[in-house]
N, C-alpha and C positions, 0 to 999 in steps of 0.2 A: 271618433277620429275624424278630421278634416280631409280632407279629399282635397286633388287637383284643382278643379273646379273652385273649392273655396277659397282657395292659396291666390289662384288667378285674377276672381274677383277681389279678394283684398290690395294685392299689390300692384293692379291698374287703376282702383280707386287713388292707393295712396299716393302714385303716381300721377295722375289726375286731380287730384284733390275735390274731386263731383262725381257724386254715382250716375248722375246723367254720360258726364265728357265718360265715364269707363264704358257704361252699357252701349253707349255710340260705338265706341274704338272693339268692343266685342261684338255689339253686332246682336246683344239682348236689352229687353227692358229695364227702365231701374229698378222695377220692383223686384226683378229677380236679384239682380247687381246686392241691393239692397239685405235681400233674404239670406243671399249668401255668407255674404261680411256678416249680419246679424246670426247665423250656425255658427261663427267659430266664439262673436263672445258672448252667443250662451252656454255653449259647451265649457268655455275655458273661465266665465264669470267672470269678463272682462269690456271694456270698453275700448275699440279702437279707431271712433271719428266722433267727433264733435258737430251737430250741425252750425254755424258760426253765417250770418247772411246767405252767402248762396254757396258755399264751400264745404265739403266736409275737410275738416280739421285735424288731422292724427294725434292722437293722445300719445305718450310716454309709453304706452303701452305698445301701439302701434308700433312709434322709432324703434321699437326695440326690438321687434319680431321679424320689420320689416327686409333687412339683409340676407336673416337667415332663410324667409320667405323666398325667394328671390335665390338665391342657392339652389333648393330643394325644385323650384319650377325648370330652372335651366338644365337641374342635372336630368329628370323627371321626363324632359323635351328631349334630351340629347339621346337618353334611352329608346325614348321611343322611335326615333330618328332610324338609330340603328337597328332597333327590330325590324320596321317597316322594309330598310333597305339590305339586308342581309344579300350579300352576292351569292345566286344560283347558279352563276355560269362564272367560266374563266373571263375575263379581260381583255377584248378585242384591241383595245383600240382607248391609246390614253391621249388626254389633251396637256399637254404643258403649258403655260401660261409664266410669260417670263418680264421683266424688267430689265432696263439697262443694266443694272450691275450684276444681272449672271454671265461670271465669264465665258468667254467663247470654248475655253479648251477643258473645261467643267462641262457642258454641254455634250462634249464632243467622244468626252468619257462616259456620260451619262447614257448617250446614244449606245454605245457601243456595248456598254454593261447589257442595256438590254434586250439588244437582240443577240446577246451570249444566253442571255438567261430567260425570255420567253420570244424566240423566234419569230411565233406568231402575230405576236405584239404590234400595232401599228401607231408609232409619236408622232404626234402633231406638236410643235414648238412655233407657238403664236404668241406675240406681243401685245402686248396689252397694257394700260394703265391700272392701279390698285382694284377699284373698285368696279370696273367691268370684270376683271376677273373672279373677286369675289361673288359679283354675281351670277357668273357662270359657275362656277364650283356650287354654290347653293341647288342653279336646275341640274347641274350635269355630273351623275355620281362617278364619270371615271376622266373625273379633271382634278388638275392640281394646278398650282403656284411655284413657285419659284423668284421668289423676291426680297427685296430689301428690309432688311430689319426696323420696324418702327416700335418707339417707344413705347406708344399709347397704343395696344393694340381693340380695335374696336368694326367688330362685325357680327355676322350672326352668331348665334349659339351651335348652326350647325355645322360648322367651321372651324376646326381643329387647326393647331400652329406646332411646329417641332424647328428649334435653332439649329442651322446643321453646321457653322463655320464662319468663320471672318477672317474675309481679304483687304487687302491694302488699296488704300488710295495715294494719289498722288498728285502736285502741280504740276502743268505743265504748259510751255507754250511752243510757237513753231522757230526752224532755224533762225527767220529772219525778224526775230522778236526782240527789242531792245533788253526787255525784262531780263536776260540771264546774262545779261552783260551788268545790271549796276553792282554796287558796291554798299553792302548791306541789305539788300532787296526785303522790304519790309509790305506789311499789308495795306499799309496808304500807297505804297506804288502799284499795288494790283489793284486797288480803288479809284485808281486815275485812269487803266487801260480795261479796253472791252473784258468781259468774261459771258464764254459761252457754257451754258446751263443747263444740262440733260433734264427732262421736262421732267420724268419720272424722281431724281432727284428732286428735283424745285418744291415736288408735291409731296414728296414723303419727310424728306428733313429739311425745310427751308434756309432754319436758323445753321446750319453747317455749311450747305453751300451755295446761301447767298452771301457774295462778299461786295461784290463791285456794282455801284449803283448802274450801271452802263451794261446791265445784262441781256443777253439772249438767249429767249428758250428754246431748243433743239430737241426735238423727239425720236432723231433718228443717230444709232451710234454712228453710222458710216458718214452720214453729213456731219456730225458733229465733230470728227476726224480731220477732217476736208478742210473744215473752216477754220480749226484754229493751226491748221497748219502757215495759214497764210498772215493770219492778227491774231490779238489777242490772245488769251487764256482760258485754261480749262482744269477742272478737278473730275480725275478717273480715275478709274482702275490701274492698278498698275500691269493685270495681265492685257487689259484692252490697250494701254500705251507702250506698251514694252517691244512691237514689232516694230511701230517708227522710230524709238529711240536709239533702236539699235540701225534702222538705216539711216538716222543726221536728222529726222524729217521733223524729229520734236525733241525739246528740248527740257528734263525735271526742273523746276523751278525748287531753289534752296532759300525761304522764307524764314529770317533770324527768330521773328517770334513764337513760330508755332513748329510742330515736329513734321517735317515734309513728309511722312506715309504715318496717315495715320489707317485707322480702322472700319470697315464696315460690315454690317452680318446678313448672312445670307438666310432668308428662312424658309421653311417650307410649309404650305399651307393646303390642306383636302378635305374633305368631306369626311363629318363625321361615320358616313355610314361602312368608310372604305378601310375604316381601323388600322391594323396593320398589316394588310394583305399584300403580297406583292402585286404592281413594283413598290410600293412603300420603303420594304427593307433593305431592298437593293440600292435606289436612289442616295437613302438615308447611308449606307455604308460608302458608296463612290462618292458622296460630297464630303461626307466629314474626311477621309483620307483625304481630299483635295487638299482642304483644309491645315489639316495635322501640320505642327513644328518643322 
């Protein structure tokens, strides 16, 4: 039977395609590198690299094992992830980590869920961009996320994802903005006038909300507020726009071609080791209600 160890060395070779570049990236000699890939096809009486000039080569054999390989290592790591980190104690003290598009009065119920439900509890809700955060959630087993739905999702293995809901978006620009005055208001008109561009947006979905070459990027909700009250345009939230719309201070923009609210998903992201312990389940219940129809 092959072992971890075997599976490791074969699927850094073939990713590699040199038992040298694998035994470097692991951190052993090639001869071992070498031994090991050589245990699985004498065991299996198979061949799974060709030496070719300085390359080892994957055979048909390889392609073929290679995915399932690569399965069996992540799930194998993720195990052991949660062995190692099994909670001994209750939960002092959680870290949230959030992007622009968690609304404010999602937050606000989130808060509240849980100091109904572990008092002791102490939330920290810090901002962050993607990938600081993910890297906190990797060292910090009582951190989570709270962020924007991305298509490709792509980080560690130790890194669990759960969708909790999707909220609306919307155009918008300030009272004294020609924009909701024309007649037909089409996307070439919001391609002629500034548009300001939540940073964390820019970097998760470019292709959605970049539209206007004339952009700028904003990393803060409350400046981002500020400034397209006075020019230009902006694509939000509709719970984050919805308190100036209702004092005069912004104004929905109604875009012939496209559907003026559309869709974005909120997701939540933690540590494998934290499975589904509370607050997990609680979190997980007050955002999808947010959510709901």
């Amino acid at each position: 039977m092959f072992s971890y160890e075997h599976l490791l060395a074969f699927c850094t070779t073939y990713e590699a395609s040199s038992y040298s570049a694998a035994a470097k990236k692991l951190g052993k000699d090639r001869t071992t590198i070498r031994d090991q890939v050589k245990a699985v096809e004498d065991l299996y009486g198979v061949t799974l690299f060709e030496i070719i000039g300085k390359k080892a080569t994957p055979t048909q054999a390889a392609d073929h094992i290679y995915q399932r390989s690569k399965v069996v290592l992540n799930n194998t790591e993720k195990l052991s992830t949660s062995l190692e980190n099994i909670y001994m104690d209750e939960m002092l003290t959680l870290n949230i980590y959030h992007d622009i598009s968690l609304p404010l009065n999602l937050a606000v119920k989130i808060e509240h869920a849980l100091q109904e439900k572990c008092p002791e509890l102490r939330v920290h809700w810090l901002h962050r961009n993607r990938e600081d955060a993910f890297d906190n959630i990797e060292s910090e087993s009582n951190s989570i996320a709270l962020m924007e739905h991305k298509n490709i999702q792509r980080f560690s293995k130790n890194i669990e994802f759960f969708s909790l809901g999707y909220g609306k978006l919307g155009m918008y620009a300030g009272k004294r903005s020609k924009l909701p005055h024309l007649n037909a208001l089409s996307i070439e008109d919001l391609k002629l006038d500034k548009q300001y561009v939540s940073e964390n947006h820019f970097n998760t979905l470019p292709e959605l909300y970049f539209i206007s070459p004339q952009y700028h990027l904003v990393s803060n909700n409350d400046l981002l507020l500020e400034l397209v009250k006075h020019d230009g345009w902006a694509i939000m939230s509709t719970d984050l726009a919805k308190p100036l719309v209702q004092r005069g201070e912004l104004v929905a923009l109604q875009v012939k071609q496209v559907a003026n609210h559309f869709n974005f998903g909120l997701t939540l992201y933690y540590p494998v080791s934290m499975g589904n312990k509370e607050p997990l389940p609680t979190i997980k219940k007050i955002t999808q209600a947010h959510f709901a129809p």
